[in-house]
N, C-alpha and C positions, 0 to 999 in steps of 0.2 A: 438417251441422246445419241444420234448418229452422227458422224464425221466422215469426210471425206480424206484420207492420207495421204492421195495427190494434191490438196490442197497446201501443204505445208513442204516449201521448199528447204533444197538443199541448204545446211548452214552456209555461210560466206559472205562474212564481215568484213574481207580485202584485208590487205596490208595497208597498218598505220604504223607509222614511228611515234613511239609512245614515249612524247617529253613532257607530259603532266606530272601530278603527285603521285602517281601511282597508279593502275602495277606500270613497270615497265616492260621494254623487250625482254621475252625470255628466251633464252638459245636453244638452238633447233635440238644439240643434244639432252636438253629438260622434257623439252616435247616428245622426245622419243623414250626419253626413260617412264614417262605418265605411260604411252601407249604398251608398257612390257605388261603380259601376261597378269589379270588379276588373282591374286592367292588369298587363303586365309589369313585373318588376323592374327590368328595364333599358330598361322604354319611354321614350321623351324626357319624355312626360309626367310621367311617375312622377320623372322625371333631374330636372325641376323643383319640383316638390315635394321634392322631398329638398333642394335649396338654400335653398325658405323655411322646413325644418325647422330647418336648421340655423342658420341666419340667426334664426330667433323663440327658439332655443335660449340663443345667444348674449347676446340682451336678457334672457332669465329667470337666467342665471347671473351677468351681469354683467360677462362676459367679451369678450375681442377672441382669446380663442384658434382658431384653425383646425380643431385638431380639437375640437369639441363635436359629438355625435353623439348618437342614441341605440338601445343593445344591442339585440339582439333577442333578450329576455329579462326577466323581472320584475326588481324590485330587486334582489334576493340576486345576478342575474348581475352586474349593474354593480359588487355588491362584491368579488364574484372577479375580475370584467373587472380591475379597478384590481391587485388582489394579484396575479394573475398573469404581469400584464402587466410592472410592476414590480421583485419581488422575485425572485431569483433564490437557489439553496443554496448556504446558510452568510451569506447577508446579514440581517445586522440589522436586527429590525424593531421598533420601540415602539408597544404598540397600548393604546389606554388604554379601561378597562372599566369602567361602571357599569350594565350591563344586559344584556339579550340579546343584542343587534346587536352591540354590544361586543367579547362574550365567540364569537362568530359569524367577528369578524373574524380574532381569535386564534385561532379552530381554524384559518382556512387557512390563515394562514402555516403553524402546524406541517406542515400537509400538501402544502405546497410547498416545504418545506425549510431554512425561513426560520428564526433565529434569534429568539426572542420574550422582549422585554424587556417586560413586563406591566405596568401603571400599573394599580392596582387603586381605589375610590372605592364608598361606599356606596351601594347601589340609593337611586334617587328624588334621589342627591344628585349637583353636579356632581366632575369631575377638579379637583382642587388643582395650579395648575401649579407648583409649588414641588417637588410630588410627581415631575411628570414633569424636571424638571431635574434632581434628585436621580438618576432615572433613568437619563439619558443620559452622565451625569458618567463616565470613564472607558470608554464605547464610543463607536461610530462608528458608529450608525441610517444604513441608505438611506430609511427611511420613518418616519414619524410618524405613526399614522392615530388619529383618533377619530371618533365619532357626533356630528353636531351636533345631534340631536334623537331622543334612545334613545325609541322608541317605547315600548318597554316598561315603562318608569316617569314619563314626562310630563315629565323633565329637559334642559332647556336646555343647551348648553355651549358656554358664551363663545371666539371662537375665536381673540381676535385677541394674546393673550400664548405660547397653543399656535402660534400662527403663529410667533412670533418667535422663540423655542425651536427650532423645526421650521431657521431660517435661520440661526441660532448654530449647531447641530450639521453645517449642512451635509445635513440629511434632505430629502427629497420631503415635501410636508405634503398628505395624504390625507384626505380629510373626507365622511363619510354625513350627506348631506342628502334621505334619501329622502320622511322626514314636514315637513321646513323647507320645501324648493324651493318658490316659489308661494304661502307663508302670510307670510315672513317675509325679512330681508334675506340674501342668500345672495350676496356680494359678493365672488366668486373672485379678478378681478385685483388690489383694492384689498387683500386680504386676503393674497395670495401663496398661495394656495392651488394644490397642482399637480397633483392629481389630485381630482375630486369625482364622485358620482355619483349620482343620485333615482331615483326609480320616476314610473310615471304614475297610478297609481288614489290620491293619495293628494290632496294640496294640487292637483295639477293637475286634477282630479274627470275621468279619464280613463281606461276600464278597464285594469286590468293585465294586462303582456305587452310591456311596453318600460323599458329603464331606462336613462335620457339619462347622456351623461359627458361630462367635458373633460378633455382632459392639456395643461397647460402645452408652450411650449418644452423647459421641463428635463425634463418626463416623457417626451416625448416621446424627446430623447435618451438619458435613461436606457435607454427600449427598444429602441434603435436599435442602441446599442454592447452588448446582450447577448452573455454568454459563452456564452449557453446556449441553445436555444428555449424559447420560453413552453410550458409543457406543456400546456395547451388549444388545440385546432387550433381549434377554433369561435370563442374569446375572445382570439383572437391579434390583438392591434390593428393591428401590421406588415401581417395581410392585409386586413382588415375595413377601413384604411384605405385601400387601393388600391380599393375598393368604393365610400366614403364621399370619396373626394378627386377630383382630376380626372380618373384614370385611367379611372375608372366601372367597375373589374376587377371582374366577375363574382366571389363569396366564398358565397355562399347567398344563395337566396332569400328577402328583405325582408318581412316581411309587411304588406303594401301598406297593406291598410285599417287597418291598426293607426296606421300611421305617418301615414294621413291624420287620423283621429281626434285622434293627435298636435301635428299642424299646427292642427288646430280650437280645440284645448282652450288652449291655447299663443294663439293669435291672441283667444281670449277673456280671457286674462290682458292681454295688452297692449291690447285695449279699454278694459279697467276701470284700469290703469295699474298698476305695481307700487304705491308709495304708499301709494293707495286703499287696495288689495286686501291690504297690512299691515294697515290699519287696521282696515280690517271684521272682520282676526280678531283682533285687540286689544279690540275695542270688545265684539266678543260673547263672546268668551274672562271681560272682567268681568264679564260679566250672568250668564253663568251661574255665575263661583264666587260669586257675590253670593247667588243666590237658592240655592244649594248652601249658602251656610254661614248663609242666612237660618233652614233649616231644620233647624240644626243639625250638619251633617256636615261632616267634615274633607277636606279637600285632603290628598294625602298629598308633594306637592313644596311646601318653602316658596315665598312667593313671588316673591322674587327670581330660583329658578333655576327656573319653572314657563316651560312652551309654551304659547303661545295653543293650537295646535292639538288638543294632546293633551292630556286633565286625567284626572286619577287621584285617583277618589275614595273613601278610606277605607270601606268596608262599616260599618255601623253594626253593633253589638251589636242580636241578634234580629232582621236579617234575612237571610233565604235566597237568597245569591249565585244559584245557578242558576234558583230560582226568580223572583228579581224579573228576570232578565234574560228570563224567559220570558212573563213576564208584560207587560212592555216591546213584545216582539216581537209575540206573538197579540192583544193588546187593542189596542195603540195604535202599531203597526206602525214599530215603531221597534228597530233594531239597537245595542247596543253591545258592546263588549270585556269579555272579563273578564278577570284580572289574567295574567301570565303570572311563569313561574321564581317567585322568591323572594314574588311578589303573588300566587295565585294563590289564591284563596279572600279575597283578603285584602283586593281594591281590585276597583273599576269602571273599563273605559277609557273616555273620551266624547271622539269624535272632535266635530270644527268647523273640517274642512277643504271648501275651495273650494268649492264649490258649496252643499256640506253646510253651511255655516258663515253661516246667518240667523238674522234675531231670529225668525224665527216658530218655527223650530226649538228653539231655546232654549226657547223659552216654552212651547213644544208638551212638550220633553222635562221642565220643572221641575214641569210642573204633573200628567205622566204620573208620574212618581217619587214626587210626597209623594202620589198615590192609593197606588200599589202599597203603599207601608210605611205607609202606616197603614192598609190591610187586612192587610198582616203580621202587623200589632200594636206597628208602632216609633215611637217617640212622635219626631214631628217640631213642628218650630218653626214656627207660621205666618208668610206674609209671603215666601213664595218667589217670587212674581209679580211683589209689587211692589217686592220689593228688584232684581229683575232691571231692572224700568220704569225705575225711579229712577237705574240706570245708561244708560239710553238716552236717560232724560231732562234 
């Protein structure tokens, strides 16, 4: 087969403002630290950088555990990393579902063989832990897992009665923080938390292709005293750790520049301070449901169980889902989500993670929205600016 190599242009995808689920903006100095020099995996240098990975790791999770690390893999691997690693057939698992990631989690147990004790909860709303104690009543869980932040409906999930439940049964307590890590408190050791795991293109505005983890002491043991292997060789932590520890064993090849990127995005969170960097998505997270329900539309999470990061906004009667997100994108070069599973036609996603997550943006996107629908023809409320202002101010 021949090809012709003029035929294939320069990349150049333009500049978007990336207010979807993910990834978002990543800062120009991430982008710069991908383009340094590629080295060996096992070069001393590279041996160094991997211990301030881990080391700026451990500050973002809250952690003093040894192994934090991160996969070499998007999010979804860190979810399998944790399940496989784990769960072993015929051990119980209680996996608690109000969305996709959720429901994500539960397929693999089934397909590692695991026992699935289901906690089921309305999309957009949180788990009832009353629900899951109910659950556990009469089994013996090695895991407990839920989403601390379902992407897929903008639902928060309180985690610290699910922790305690998790330590009454005697379970590992498993938690998806892939859209929390970096926006919000993600407090592993205070929390008993024993398995967690994030992504990078999301709250850390860091493209995706890594997904950080921690295993407690006790997870760690769990893996150790396996009856069985882990059935992923790639996602085996027993070897990956011999890689990631002092051994420095060879496991596969690292992908270097990904992991520097890592380091970058990660060292610019502890610049700005954990704290702060809650704050800032607190602060904008109000301005825009402010100027969202200035103009009339609905939130579809109350607000008590809403995420700064992720907000889900009801589609108004008379306008065109696909349409207005396209009109978003070519006029005023702006990205969002649109609804997924049981939302899908039905709600807006509007990311205001890391990097993504300024008032300019805000204000950029309230005042891009009430154009589009009212050239749709949907009668909106004035006053979406300045109910935003008025929370800044």
């Amino acid at each position: 087969m021949k090809i012709d190599a003029k035929q294939f242009r320069d990349l150049d995808p333009g500049q978007r403002l990336l207010m979807g689920p993910g990834p978002s903006d990543v800062p120009a100095r991430v982008l710069q630290a991908m383009a340094a020099p590629c080295i060996g995996h096992l070069d001393p240098y590279f041996l160094g950088v991997m211990d301030e990975t881990q080391q700026l790791l451990r500050y973002l999770f809250q952690t003093e555990n040894p192994f934090t690390i991160p996969v070499s893999g998007t999010g979804s691997s860190g979810m399998e990393t944790c399940m496989v690693n784990l769960v072993e057939p015929g051990d119980e698992v209680v996996v608690c579902v109000n969305g996709v990631f959720g429901t994500r989690m539960a397929d693999i147990v089934g397909r590692i063989g695991g026992k699935l004790i289901r906690v089921d909860a309305e999309w957009g709303r949180t788990i009832d832990p009353e629900d899951v104690r109910r659950a556990v009543q009469g089994h013996r869980p090695k895991v407990l897992a839920v989403v601390h932040a379902e992407t897929s409906t903008g639902a928060c999930q309180p985690l610290e009665e699910l922790a305690t439940i998790a330590r009454e049964a005697g379970a590992l307590f498993l938690v998806d923080t892939v859209t929390s890590l970096g926006g919000m408190e993600v407090e592993v050791d205070r929390l008993g938390i024993d398995a967690v795991y994030s992504g990078t293109q999301k709250c850390l505005s860091c493209p995706p292709g890594l997904s950080p983890i921690s295993f407690s002491a006790a997870a760690m043991e769990a893996l150790q005293s396996r009856k069985t292997p882990v059935v992923s060789w790639y996602l085996d932590m027993g070897l990956v750790g011999s890689y990631w520890g002092s051994e420095r064993k060879y496991h596969h090849t690292a992908p270097v520049n990904m992991n520097y990127a890592l380091r970058e995005a990660v060292r610019i969170i502890a610049e700005e301070g954990l704290e702060a960097r809650f704050a800032r998505h607190r602060l904008n997270h109000r301005a825009l449901v402010a100027g969202v329900e200035a103009m009339g539309l609905k939130m579809v999470v109350a607000e008590h169980e809403r995420l700064p990061m992720l907000n889900t906004i009801q589609i108004p009667d008379g306008a065109d889902d696909k349409r207005v997100r396209a009109a978003l994108l070519n006029e005023f070069g702006i990205e969002i989500g649109a609804g997924l599973g049981q939302f899908a036609g039905k709600a807006w996603r509007v990311g205001l993670m890391g990097h993504s997550c300024r008032r300019k943006n805000v204000l950029l996107f309230l005042g891009a929205l009430e154009t589009i629908l009212k050239a749709e023809g949907v009668a909106v409320g004035p006053g979406a600016l300045e109910a935003a202002a008025a929370v800044y101010e």
